[in-house]
N, CA and C atoms as a LAMMPS dump frame, in Angstrom:
ITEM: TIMESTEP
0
ITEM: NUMBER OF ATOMS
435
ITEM: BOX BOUNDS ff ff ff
-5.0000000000000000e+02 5.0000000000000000e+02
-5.0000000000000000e+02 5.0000000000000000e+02
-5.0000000000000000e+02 5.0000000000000000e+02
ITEM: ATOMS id mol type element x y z
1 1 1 N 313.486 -194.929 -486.772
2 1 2 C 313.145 -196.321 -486.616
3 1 3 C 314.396 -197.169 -486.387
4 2 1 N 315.643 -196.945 -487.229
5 2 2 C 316.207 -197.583 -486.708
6 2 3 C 317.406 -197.235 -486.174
7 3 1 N 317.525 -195.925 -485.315
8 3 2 C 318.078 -195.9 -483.85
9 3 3 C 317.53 -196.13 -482.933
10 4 1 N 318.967 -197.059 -482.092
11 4 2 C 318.127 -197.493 -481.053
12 4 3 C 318.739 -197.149 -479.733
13 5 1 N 318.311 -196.966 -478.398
14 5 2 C 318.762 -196.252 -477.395
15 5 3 C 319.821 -197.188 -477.041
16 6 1 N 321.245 -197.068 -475.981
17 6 2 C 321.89 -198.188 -475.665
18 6 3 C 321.452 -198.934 -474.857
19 7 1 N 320.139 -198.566 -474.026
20 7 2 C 319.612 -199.99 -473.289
21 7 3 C 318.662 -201.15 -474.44
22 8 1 N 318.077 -200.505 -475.771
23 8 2 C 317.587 -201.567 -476.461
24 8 3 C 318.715 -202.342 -477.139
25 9 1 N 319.528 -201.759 -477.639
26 9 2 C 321.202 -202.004 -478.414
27 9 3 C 321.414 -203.44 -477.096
28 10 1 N 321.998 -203.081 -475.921
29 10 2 C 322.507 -204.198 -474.773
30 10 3 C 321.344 -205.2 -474.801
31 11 1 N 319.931 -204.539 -475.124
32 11 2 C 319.007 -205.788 -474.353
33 11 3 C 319.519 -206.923 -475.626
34 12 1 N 319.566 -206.193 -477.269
35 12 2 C 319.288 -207.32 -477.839
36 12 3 C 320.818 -207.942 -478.276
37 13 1 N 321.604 -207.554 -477.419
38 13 2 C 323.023 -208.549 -477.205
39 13 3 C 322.946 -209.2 -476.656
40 14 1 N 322.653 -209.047 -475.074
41 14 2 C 322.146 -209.961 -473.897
42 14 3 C 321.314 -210.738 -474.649
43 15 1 N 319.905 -210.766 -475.3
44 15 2 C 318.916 -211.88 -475.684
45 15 3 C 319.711 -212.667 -476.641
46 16 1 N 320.315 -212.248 -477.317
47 16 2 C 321.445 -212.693 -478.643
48 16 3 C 322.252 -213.743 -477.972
49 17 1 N 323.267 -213.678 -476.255
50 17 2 C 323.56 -214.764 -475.839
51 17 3 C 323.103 -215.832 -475.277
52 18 1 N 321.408 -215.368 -474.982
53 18 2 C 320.41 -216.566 -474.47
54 18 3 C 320.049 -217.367 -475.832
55 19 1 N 319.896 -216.621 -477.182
56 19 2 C 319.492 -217.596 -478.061
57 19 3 C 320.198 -218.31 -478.812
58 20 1 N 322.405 -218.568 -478.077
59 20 2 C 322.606 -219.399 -478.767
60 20 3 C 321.991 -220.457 -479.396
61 21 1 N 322.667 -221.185 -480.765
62 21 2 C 321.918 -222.57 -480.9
63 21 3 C 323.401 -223.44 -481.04
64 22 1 N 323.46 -224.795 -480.544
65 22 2 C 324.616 -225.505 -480.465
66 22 3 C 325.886 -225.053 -481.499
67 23 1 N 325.32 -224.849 -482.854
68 23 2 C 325.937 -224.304 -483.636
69 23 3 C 326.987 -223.004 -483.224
70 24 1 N 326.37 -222.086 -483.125
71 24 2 C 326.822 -221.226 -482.714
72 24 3 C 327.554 -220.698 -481.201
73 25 1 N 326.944 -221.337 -480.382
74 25 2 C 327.639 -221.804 -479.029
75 25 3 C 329.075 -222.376 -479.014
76 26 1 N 329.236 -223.344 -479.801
77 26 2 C 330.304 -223.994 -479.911
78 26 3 C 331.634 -223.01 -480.523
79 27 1 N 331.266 -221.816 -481.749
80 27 2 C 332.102 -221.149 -482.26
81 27 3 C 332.282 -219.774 -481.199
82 28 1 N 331.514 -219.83 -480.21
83 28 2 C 331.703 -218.458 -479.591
84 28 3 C 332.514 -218.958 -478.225
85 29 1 N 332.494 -220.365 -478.145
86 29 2 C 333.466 -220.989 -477.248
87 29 3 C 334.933 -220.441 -478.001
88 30 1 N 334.933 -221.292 -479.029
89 30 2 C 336.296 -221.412 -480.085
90 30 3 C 337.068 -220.017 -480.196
91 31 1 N 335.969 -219.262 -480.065
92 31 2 C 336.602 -217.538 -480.629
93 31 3 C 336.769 -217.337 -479.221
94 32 1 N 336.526 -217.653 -478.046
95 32 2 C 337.101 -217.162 -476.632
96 32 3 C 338.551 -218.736 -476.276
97 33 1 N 338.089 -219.597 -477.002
98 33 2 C 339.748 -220.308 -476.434
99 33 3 C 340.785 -219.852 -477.483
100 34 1 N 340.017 -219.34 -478.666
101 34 2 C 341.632 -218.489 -479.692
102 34 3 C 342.109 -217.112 -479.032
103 35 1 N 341.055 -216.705 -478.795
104 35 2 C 341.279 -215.7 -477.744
105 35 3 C 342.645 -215.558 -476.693
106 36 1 N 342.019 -216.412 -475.894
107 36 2 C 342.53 -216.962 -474.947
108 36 3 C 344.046 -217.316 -475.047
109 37 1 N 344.238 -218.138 -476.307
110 37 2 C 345.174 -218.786 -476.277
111 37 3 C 346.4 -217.87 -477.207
112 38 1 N 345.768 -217.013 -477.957
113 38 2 C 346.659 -215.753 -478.155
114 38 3 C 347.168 -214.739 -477.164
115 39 1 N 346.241 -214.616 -476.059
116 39 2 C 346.466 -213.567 -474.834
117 39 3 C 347.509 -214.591 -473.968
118 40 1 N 347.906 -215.794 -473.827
119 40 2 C 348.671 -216.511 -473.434
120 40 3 C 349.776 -216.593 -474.182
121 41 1 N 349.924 -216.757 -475.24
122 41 2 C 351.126 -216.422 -476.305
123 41 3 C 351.79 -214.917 -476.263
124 42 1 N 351.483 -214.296 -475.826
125 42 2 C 351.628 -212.754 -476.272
126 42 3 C 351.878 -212.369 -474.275
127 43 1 N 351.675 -213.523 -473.259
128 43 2 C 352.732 -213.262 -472.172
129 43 3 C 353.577 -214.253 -472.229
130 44 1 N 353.905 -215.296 -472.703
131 44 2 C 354.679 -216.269 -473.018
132 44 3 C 354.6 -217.414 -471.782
133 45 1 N 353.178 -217.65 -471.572
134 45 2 C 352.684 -218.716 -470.879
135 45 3 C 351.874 -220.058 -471.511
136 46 1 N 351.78 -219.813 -472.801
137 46 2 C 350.968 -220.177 -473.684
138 46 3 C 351.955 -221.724 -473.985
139 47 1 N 350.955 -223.306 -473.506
140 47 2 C 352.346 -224.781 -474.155
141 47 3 C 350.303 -225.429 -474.764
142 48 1 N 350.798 -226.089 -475.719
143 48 2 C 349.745 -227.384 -475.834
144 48 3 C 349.323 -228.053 -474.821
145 49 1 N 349.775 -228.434 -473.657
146 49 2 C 349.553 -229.308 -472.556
147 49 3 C 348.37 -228.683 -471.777
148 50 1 N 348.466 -227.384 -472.03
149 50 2 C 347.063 -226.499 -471.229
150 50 3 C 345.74 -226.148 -471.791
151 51 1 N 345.745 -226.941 -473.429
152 51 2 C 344.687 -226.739 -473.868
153 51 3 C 343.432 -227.521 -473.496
154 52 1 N 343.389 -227.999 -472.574
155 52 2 C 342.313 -228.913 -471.697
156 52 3 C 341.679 -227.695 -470.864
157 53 1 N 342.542 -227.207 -469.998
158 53 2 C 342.367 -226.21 -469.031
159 53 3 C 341.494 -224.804 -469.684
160 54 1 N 342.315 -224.764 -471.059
161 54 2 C 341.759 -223.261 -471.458
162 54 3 C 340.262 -223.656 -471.95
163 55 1 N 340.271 -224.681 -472.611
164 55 2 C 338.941 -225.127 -473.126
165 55 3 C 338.099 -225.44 -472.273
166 56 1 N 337.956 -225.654 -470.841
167 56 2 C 337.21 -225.628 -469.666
168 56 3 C 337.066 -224.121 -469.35
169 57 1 N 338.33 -223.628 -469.635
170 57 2 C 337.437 -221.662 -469.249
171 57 3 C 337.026 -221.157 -470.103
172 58 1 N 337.385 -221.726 -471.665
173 58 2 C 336.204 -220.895 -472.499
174 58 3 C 334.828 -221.233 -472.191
175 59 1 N 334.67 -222.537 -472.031
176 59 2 C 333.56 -222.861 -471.426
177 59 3 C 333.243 -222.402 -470.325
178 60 1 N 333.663 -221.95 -469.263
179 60 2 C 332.523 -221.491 -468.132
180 60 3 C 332.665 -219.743 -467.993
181 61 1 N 333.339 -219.189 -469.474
182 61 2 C 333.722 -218.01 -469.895
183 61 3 C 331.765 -218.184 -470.309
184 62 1 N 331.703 -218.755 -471.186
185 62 2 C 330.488 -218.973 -471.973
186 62 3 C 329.296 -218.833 -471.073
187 63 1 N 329.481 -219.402 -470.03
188 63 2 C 328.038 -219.996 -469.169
189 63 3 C 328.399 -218.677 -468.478
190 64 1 N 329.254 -217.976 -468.396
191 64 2 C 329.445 -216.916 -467.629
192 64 3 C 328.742 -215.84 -468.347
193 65 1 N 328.445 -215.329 -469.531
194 65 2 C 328.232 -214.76 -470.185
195 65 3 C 326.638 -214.661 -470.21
196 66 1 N 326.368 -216.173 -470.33
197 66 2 C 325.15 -216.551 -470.304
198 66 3 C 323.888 -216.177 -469.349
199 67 1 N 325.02 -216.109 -468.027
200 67 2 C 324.278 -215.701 -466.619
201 67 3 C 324.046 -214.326 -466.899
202 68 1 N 325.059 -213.715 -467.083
203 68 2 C 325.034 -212.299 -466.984
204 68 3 C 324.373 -211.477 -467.994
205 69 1 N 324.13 -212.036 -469.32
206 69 2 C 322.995 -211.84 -469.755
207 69 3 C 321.295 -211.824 -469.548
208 70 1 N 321.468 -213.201 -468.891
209 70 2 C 320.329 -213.217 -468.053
210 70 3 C 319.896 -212.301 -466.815
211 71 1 N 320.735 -211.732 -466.293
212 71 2 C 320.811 -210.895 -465.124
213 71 3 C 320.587 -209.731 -465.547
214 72 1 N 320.926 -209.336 -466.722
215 72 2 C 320.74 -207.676 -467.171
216 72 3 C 319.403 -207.792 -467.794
217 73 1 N 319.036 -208.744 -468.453
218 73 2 C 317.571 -208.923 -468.834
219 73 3 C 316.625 -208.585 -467.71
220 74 1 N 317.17 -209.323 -466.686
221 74 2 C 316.128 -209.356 -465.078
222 74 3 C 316.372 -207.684 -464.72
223 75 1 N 317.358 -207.302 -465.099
224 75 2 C 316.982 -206.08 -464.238
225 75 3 C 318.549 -205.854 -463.52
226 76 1 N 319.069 -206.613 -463.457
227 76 2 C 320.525 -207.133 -461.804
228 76 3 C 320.096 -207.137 -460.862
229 77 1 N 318.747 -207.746 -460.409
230 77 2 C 318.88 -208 -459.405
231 77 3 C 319.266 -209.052 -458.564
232 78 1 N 320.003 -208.186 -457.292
233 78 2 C 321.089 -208.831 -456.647
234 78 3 C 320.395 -209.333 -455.315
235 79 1 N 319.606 -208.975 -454.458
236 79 2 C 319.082 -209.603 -453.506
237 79 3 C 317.367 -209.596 -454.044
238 80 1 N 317.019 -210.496 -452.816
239 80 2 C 315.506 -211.063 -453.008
240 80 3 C 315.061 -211.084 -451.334
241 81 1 N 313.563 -210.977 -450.625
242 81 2 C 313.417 -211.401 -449.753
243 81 3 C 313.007 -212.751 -449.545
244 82 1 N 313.924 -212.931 -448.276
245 82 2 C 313.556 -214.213 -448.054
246 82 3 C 312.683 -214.961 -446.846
247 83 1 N 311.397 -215.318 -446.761
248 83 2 C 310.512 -215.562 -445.569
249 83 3 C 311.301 -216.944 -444.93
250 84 1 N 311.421 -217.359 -444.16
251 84 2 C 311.77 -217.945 -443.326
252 84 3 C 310.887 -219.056 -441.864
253 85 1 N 311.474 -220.075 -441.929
254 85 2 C 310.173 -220.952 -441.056
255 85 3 C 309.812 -219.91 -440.033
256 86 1 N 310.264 -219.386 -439.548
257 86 2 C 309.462 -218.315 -438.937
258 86 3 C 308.775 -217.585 -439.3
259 87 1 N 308.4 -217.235 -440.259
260 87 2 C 308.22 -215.676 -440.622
261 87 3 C 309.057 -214.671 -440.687
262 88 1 N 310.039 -214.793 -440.445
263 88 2 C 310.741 -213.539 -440.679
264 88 3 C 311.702 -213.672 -442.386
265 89 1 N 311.269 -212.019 -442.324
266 89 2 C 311.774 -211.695 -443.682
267 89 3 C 313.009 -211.515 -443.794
268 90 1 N 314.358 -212.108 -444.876
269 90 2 C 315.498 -211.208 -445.102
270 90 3 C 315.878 -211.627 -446.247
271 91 1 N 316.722 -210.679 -446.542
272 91 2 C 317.324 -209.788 -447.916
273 91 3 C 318.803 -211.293 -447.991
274 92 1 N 318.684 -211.768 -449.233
275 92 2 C 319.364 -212.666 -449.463
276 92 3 C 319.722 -212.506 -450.702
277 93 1 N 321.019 -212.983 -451.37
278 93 2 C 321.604 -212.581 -452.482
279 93 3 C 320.307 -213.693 -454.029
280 94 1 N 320.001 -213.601 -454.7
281 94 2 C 319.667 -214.097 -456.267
282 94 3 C 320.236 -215.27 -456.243
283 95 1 N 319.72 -216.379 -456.083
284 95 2 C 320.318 -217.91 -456.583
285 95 3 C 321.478 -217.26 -458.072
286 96 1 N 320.876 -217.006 -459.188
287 96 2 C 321.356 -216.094 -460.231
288 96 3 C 322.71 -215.523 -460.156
289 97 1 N 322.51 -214.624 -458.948
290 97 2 C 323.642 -213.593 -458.698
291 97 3 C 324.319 -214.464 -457.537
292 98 1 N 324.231 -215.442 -456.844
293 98 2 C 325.265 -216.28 -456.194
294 98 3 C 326.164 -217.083 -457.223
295 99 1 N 325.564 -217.446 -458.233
296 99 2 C 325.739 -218.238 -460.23
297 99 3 C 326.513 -217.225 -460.081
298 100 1 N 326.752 -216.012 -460.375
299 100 2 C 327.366 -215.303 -461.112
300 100 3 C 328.788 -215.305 -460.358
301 101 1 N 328.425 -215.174 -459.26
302 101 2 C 329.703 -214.718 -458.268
303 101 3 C 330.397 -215.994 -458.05
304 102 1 N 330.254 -217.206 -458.196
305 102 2 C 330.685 -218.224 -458.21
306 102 3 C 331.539 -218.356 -459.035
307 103 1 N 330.802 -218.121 -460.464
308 103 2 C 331.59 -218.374 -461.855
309 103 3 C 332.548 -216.961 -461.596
310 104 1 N 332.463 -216.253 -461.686
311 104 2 C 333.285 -215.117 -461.471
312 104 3 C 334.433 -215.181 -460.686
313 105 1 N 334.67 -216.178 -459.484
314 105 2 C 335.504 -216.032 -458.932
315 105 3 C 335.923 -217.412 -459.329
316 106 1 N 335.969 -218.151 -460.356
317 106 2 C 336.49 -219.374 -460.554
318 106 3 C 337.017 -218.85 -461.857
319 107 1 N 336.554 -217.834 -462.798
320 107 2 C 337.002 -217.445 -463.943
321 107 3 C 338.481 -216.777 -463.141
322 108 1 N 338.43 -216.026 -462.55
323 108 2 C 339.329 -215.057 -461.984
324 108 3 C 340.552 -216.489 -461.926
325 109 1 N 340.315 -217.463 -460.8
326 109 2 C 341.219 -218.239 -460.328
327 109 3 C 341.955 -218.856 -461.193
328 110 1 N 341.352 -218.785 -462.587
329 110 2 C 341.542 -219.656 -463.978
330 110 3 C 342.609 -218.734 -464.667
331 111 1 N 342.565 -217.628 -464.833
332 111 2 C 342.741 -216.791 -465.21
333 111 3 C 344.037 -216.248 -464.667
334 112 1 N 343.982 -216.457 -463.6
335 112 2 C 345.522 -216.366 -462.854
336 112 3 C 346.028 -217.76 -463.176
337 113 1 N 345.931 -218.864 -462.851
338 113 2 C 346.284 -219.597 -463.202
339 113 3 C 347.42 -219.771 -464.707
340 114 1 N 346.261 -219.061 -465.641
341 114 2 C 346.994 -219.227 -467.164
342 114 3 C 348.274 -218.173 -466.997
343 115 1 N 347.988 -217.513 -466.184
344 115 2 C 348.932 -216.004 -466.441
345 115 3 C 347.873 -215.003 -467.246
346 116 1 N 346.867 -214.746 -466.675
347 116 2 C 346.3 -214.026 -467.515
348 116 3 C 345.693 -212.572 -466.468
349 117 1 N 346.292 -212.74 -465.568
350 117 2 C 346.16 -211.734 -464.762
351 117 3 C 347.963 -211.366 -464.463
352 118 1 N 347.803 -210.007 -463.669
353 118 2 C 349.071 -209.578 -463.163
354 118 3 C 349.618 -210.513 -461.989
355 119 1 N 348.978 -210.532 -460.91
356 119 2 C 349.447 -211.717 -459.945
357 119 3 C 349.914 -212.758 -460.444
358 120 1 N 348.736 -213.504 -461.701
359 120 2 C 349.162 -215.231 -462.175
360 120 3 C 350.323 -214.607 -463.042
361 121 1 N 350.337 -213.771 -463.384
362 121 2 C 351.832 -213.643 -464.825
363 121 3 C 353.008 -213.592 -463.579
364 122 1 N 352.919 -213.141 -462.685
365 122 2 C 354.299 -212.73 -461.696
366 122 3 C 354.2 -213.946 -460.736
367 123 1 N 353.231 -214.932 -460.295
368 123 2 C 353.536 -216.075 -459.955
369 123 3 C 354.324 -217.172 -461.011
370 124 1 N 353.872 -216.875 -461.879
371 124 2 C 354.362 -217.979 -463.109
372 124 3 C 356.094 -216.931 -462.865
373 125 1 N 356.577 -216.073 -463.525
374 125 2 C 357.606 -215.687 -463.138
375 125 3 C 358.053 -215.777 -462.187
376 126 1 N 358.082 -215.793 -461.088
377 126 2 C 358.68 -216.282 -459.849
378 126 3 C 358.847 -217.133 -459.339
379 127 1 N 358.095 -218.41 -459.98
380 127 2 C 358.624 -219.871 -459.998
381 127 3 C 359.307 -220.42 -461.438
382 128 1 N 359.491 -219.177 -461.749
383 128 2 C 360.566 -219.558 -462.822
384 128 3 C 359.817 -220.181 -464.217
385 129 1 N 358.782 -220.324 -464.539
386 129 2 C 357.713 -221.363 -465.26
387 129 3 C 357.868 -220.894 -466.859
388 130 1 N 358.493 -219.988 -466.844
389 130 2 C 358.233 -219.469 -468.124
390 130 3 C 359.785 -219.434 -468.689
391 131 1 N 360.184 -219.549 -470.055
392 131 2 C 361.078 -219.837 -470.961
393 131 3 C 361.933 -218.472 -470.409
394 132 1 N 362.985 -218.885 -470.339
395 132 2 C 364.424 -217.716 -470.054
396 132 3 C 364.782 -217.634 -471.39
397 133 1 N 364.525 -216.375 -471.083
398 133 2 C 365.811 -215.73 -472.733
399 133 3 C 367.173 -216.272 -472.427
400 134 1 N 368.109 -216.627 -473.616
401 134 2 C 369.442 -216.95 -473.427
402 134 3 C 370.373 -215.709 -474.001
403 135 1 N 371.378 -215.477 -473.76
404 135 2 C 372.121 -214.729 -474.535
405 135 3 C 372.748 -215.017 -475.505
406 136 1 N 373.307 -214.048 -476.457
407 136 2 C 373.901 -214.215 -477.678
408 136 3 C 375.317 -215.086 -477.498
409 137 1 N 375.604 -214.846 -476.336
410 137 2 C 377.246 -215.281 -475.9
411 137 3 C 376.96 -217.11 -474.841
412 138 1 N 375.985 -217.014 -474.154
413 138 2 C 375.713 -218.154 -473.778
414 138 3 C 375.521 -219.364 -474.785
415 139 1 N 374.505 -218.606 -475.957
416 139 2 C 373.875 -220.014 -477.134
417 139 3 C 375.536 -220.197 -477.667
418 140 1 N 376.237 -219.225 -477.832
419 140 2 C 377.77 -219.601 -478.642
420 140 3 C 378.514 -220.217 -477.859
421 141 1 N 378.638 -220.16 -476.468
422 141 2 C 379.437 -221.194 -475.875
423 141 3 C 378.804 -222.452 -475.42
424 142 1 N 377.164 -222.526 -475.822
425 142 2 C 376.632 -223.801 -475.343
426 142 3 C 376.462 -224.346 -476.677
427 143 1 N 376.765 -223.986 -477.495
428 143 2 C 376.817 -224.836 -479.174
429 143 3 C 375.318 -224.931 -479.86
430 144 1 N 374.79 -223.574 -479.629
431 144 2 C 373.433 -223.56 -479.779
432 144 3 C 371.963 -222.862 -479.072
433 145 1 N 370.96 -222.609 -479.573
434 145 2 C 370.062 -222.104 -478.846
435 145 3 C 369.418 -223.1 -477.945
């Protein structure tokens, strides 16, 4: 009775992120911008000034989650037919799964952005954006760290 296969295990995670309640929505934001904002500390991209930014991608981290829960509930499905003033039929992507791919590629862009990808960490390095180590012999002849 109570094992359960891993598609009932996923369904009732997936239903688990449709039934946030504000309450809880709000802390599963919080635990993806601490997240967040530790995985930014730990490449050394991480200032206060970006906590606007990160708190907009925990948030559409969230609604991202949300979709894709919804999508595994449905099944994934990714196209639908579509009739047309003519009559003619064609295969068109899921309003849903266009949602998904949207948010997905704006999470991605976000994500580089922070340095939270390999590209965004080596753009941020290559414009120099991130704190230079000093040397032991530089801080002593500059009178300090």
């Amino acid at each position: 009775m109570g094992n359960k296969t891993g598609n009932e295990a996923g369904d009732e995670k997936e239903a688990g992120v449709l039934a946030l309640n504000d309450e809880s929505r709000e802390r599963y934001v919080d635990e993806i911008l601490e997240q967040t904002v530790r995985d930014m500390k730990s490449v050394g991209t991480y200032k206060d000034e970006f906590l606007p930014a990160i708190r907009r991608y925990a948030d559409m981290r969230l609604q991202f989650d949300v979709l894709m829960a919804q999508w595994y509930l449905e099944g994934c499905k990714i196209t639908e037919v579509y009739v047309n003033k003519a009559k003619a039929a064609n295969n068109c992507k899921t309003e849903l799964y266009r949602s998904i791919e949207s948010l997905r590629d704006e999470l991605t862009r976000l994500e580089g952005i922070l340095g939270l990808t390999p590209a965004g960490l080596k753009k941020i390095h290559d414009k120099g954006l991130t704190p230079r180590k000093t040397s032991k012999l530089s801080e002593a002849l500059t009178g300090g760290p």
